[in-house]
TIZAKOL-986037 format. One record per atom (N, C-alpha, C, CB): residue in one letter; x, y, z. Coordinates in steps of 0.1 Angstrom, whole numbers, plus 5000, padded with zeros to 4 digits. Each point is the difference from the previous one (the first is absolute). Glycine has a CB too. Example, Ala and Ser with C-alpha at 12.3 -4.5 7.8 and 13.67 -1.06 7.14 Angstrom:
# residues 2
A513249435078;A499150125000;A500950125000;A498149885012;S501550234981;S500950115000;S499250115008;S501249944978;
END
This chain:
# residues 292
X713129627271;X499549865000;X498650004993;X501449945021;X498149944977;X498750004990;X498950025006;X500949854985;X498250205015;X498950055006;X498549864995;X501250324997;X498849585012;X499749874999;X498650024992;X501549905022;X497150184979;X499150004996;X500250104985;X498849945027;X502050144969;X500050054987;X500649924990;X500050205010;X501649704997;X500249904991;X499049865000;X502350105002;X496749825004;X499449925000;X499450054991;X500249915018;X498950224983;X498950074991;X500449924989;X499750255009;X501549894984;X500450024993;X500549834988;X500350275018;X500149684992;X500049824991;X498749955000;X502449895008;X496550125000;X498949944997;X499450084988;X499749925023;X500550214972;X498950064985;X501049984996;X498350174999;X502849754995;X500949994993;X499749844997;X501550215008;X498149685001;X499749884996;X498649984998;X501749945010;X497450154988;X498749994996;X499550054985;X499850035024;X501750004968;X499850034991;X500749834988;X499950325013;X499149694978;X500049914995;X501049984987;X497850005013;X503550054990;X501049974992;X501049974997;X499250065000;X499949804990;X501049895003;X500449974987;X499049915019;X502050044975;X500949994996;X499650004983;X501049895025;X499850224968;X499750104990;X498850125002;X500849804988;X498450145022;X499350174999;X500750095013;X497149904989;X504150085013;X500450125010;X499650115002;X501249944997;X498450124989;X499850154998;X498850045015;X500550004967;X498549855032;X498850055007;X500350075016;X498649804986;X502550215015;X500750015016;X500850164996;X500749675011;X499550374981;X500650114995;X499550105003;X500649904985;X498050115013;X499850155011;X499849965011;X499050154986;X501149815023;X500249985018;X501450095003;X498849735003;X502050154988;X501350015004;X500350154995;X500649744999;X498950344987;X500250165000;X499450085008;X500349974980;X498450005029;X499650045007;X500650045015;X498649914983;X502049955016;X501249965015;X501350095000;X499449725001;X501150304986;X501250054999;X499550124997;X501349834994;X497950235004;X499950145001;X499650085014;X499449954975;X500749985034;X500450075010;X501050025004;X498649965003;X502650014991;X501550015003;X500150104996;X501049824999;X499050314995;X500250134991;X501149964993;X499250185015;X502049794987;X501449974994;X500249894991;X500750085019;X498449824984;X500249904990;X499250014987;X500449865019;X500650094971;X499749974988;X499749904993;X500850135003;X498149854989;X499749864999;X499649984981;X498949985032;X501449924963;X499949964986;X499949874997;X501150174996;X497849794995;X500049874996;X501049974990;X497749995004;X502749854999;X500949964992;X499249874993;X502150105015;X497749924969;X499649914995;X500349885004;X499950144987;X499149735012;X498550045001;X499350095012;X500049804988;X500150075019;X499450055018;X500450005012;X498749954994;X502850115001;X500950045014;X500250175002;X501649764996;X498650215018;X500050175000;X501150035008;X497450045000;X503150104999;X501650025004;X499650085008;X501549984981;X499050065032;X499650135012;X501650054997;X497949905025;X502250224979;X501650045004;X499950135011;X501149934974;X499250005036;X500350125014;X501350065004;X498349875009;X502150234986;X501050105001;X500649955017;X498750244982;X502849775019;X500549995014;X501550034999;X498249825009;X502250165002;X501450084999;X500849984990;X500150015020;X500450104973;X500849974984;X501349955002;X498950194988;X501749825025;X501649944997;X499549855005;X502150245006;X496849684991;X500149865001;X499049954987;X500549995029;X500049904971;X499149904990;X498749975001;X501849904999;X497850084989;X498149985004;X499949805004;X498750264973;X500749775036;X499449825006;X498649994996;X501549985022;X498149914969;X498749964993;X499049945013;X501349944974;X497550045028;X499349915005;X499149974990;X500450075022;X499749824977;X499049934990;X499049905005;X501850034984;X497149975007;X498949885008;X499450014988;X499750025027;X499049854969;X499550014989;X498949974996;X501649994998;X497550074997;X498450045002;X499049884992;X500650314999;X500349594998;X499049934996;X499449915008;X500750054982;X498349895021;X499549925010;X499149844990;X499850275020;X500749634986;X499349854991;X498050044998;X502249755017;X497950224975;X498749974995;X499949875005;X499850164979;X499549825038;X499149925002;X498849934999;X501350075005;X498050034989;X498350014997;X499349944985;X500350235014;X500949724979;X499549964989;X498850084992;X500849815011;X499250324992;X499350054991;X500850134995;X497949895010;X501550204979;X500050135001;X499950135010;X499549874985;X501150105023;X499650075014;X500050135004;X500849825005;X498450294994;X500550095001;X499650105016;X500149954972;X498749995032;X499550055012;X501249975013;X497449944990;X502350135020;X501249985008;X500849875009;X498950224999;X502049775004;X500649855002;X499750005019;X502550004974;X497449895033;X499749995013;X501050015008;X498449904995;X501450205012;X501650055010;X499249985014;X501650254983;X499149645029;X499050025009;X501850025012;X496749824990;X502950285021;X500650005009;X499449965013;X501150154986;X499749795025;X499850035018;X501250065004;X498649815006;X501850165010;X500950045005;X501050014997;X499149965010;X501349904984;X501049954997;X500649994987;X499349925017;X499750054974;X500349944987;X499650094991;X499749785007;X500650224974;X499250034994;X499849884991;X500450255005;X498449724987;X499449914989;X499950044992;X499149925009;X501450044979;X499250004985;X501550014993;X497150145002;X503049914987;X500749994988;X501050135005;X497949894980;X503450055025;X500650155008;X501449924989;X498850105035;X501749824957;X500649974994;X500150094985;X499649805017;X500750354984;X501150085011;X499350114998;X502549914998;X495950095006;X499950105009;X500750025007;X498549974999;X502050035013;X500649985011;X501750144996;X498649665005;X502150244982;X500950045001;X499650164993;X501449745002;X497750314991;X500050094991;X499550125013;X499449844973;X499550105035;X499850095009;X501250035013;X497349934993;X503550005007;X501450055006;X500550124994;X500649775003;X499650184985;X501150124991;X499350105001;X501249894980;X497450135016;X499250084999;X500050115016;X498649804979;X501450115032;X499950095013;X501850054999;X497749845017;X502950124981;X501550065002;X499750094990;X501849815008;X498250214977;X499850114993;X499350155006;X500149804984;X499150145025;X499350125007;X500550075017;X497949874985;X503450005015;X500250035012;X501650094999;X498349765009;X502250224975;X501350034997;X500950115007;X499049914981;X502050075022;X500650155003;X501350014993;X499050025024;X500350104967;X501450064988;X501350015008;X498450174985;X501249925026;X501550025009;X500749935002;X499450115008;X500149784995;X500849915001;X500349804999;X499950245010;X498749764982;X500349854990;X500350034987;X498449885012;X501949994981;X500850074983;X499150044994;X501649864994;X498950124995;X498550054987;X499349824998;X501550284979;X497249765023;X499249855001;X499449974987;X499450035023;X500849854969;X499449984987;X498749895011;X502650044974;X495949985016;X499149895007;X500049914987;X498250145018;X501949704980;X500149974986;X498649865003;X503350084990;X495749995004;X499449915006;X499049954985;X500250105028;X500349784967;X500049894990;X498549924994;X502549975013;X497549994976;X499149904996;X500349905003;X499450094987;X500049795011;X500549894996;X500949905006;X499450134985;X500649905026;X500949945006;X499549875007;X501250235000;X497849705002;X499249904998;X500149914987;X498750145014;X501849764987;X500149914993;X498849884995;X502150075010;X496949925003;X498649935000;X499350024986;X499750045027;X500150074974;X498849994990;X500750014982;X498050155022;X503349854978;X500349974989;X500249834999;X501050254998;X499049705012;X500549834996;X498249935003;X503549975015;X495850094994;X498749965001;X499050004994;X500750045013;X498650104987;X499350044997;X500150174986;X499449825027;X501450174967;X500250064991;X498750084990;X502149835004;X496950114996;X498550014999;X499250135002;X500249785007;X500450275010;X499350085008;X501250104998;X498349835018;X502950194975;X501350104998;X499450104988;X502349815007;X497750284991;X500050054984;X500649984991;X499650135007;X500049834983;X500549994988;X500249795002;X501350354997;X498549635011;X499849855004;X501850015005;X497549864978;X503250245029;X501149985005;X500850044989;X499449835016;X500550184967;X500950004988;X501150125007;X498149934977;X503150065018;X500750115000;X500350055014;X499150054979;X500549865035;X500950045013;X500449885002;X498950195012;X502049815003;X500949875007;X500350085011;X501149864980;X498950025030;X500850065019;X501050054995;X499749845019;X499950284991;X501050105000;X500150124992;X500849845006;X498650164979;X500050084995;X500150175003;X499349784993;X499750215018;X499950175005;X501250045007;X497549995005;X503049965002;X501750015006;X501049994991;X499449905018;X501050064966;X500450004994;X499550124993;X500649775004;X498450304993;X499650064996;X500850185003;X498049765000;X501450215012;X500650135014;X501349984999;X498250005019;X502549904984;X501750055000;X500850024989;X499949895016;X499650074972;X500150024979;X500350165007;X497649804978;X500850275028;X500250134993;X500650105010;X498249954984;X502349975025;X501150095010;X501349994992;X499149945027;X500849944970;X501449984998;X500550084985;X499849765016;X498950254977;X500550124989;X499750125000;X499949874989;X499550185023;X500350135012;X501649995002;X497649995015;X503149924989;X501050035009;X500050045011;X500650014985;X498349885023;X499050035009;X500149895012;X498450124981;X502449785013;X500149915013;X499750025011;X501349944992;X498450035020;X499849975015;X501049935000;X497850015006;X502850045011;X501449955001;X499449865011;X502150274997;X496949755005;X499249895011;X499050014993;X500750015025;X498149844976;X498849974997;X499649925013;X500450004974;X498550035030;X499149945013;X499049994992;X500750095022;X499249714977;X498850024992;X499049965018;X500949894964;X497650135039;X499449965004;X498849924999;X501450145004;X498349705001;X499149924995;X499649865015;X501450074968;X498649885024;X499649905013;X500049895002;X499250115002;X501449765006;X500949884997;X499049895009;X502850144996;X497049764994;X499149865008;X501049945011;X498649904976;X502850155023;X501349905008;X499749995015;X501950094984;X496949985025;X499349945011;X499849955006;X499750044995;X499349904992;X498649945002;X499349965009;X500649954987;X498650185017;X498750095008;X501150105010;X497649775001;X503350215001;X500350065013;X500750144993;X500449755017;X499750344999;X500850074998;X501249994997;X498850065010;X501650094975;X501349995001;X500550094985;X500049735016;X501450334986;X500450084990;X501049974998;X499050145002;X501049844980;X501649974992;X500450064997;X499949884994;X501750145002;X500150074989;X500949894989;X500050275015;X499749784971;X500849924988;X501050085000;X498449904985;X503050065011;X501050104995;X500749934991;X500150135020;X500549714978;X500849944990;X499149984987;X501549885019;X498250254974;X499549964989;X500449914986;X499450185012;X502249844992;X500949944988;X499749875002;X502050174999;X497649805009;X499749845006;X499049894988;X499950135029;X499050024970;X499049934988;X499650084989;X499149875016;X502050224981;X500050054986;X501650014996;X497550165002;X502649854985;X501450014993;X501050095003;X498849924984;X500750165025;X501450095005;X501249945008;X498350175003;X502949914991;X501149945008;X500250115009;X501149844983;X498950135026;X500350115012;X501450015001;X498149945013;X502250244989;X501250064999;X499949955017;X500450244977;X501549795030;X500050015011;X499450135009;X501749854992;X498350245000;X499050125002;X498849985001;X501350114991;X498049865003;X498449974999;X499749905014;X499950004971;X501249915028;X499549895012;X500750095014;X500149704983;X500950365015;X500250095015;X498650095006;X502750034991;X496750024996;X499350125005;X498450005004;X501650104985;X498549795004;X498549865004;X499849985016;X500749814977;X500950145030;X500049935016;X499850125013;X502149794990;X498550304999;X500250125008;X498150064999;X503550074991;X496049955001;X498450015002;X499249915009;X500250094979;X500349805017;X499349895012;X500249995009;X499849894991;X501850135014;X500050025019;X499250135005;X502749895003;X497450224988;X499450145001;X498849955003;X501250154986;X497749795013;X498649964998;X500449945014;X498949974972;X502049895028;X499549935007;X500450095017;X500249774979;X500650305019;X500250105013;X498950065004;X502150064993;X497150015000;X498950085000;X498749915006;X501250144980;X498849695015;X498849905002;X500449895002;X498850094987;X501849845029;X500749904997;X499149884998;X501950105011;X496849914988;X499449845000;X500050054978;X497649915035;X503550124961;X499649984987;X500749884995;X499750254997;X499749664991;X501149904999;X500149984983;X499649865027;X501650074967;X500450044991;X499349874996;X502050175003;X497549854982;X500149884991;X500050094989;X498749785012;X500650114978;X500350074982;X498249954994;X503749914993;X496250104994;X499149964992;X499550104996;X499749815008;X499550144975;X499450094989;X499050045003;X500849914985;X499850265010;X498950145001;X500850074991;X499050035026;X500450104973;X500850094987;X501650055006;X497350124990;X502649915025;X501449955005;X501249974990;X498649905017;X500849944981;X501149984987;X500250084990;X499649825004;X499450264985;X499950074990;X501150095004;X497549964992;X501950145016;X501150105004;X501549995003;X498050055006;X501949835002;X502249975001;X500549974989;X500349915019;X498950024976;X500149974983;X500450144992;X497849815002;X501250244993;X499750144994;X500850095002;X498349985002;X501850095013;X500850125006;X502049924998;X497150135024;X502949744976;X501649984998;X500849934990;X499750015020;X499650074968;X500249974986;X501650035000;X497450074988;X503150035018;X501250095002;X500749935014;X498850264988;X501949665009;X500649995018;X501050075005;X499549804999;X500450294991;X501350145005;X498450075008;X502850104972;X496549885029;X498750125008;X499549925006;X499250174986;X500749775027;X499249915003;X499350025006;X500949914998;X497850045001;X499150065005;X499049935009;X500450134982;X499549855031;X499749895011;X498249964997;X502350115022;X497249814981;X498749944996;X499549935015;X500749944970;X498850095038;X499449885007;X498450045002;X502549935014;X496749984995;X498649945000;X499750005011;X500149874984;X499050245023;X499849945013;X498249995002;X502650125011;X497349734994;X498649925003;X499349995009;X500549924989;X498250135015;X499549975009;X499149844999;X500350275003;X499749665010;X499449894993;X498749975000;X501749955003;X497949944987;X498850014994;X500049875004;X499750194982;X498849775021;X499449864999;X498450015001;X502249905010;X497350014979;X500549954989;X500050104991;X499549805005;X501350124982;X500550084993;X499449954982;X502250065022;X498050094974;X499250014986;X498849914999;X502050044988;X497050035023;X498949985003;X499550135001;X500349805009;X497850214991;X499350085003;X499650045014;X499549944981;X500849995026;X500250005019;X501250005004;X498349865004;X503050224987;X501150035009;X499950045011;X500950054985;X499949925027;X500150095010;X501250015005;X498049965005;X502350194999;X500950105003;X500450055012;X499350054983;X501249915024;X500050065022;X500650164994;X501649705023;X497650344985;X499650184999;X501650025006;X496650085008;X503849885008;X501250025004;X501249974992;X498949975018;X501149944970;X501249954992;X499750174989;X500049625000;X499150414997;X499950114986;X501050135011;X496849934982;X502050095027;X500850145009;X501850005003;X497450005016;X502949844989;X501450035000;X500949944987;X499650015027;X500049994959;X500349994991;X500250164996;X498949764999;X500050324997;X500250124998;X501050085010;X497849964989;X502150035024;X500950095009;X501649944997;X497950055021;X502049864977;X501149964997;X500950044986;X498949845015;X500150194980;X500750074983;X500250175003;X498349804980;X500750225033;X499950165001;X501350015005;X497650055006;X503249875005;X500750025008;X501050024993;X499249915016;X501349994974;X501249974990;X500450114992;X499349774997;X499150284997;X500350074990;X500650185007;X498049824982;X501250165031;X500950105009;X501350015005;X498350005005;X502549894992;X501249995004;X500949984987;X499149925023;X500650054964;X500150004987;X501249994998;X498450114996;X501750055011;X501550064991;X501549975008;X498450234991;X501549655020;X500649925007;X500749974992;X498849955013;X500649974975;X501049894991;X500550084986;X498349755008;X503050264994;X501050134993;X499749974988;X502050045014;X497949854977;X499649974984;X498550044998;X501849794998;X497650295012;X498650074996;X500250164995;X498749855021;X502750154984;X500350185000;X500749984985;X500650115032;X498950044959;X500850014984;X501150045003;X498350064985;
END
């Protein structure tokens, strides 16, 4: 289970870094710093400023992605490069955890991994997946925004699995949902075909329901809704092939308010967010279309 003061840590120097949307890279050595205490994982940038982890685990199953994505809104209207305001108490955390939050999840499971017996773990953790500062403020983006769009970094990352021949047979993206508003509480998305152009095989949508009762067994105050995150990119992406399908869902802790500089985060929603992905990915090899 998650060890409550190393993951809080660990998302607070992760939301104090100031990178927000095109300059990702600035978060790039933390996160090589973070992952190099795993010994086993392997890690590579994927043009531009996405970066790929890969954690070895048992070889007669499929690799399951966790994704989350490092760019954070440029609320400061400036050039910002000094550090961003992360404030915690008992309860809560403050500042710009939109997806801090989710990156320092993946990040504590990568360190928590067990080869023996979870799959092989891809971390896919994305640019651009913020839409704000391309429709807003485009000004304060590099290059004044030319040449990116939402989503790009998740499009990016699954391009080059998929010309690996590298699919994830599951994607967990992790992020964080206004559907609340202020209160406790954890979603998960799973009908992505809902709001992107995929037609869902009967397979895809069996194995989709079959991950969600799995979750919701594991967490029953979890509750289901939908809406845009890179989520979509990926169900999208990974089921170009609907002879391979490859399941996509989103699980959120909630946030209020949101895409603000005073997010706040209930410390108890992050801890049983992560234990909850710990537990799953411990029981994995349950669901028979994980095994080759």
């Amino acid at each position: 289970m998650q060890n409550r003061d190393d993951l809080i840590g660990l998302i607070c120097r992760l939301a104090a870094v100031p990178s927000f949307t095109t300059y990702e890279d600035r978060i790039h050595p933390l996160v090589r710093e973070i992952a190099a205490m795993q010994p086993l994982a392997e890690m590579q940038r994927i043009p531009e400023n996405n970066l790929l982890i890969r954690m070895p685990g048992r070889p007669e199953l499929r690799p399951v992605a966790l994704a989350a994505h490092l760019d954070k809104i440029n609320h400061f209207c400036a050039d910002r490069e000094e550090p961003v305001y992360i404030g915690r108490d008992a309860d809560r955390l403050t500042g710009v955890l939109d997806d801090s939050m989710g990156v320092g999840i993946c990040l504590s499971l990568l360190l928590k991994a067990a080869p023996e017996s979870w799959p092989p773990l891809y971390l896919l953790l994305s640019e651009c997946e913020e839409g704000t500062g391309l429709r807003e403020h485009p000004h304060l983006l590099r290059d004044g925004g030319e040449g990116w769009h939402h989503g790009i970094g998740a499009e990016r990352l699954s391009q080059y699995l998929r010309a690996q021949d590298a699919a994830p047979a599951l994607t967990i993206t992790v992020d964080v949902t206004p559907k609340f508003q202020g209160k406790l509480g954890l979603a998960i998305y799973t009908n992505h075909w809902e709001l992107n152009e995929v037609e869902p095989s009967e397979e895809l949508v069996r194995r989709t329901e079959e991950v969600c009762e799995a979750f919701v067994k594991i967490e029953p105050r979890l509750t289901r809704h939908n809406n845009s995150n890179d989520y979509l990119v990926y169900g999208c992406e990974f089921n170009v092939d609907p002879a391979r399908p490859s399941v996509s869902v989103a699980l959120e802790a909630a946030v209020h308010p949101n895409h603000r500089a005073d997010e706040q985060v209930h410390i108890g929603d992050i801890l049983d967010l992560a234990s909850m992905i710990e537990r799953f990915l411990a029981d994995a090899s349950e669901l028979s279309w994980l095994k080759i």
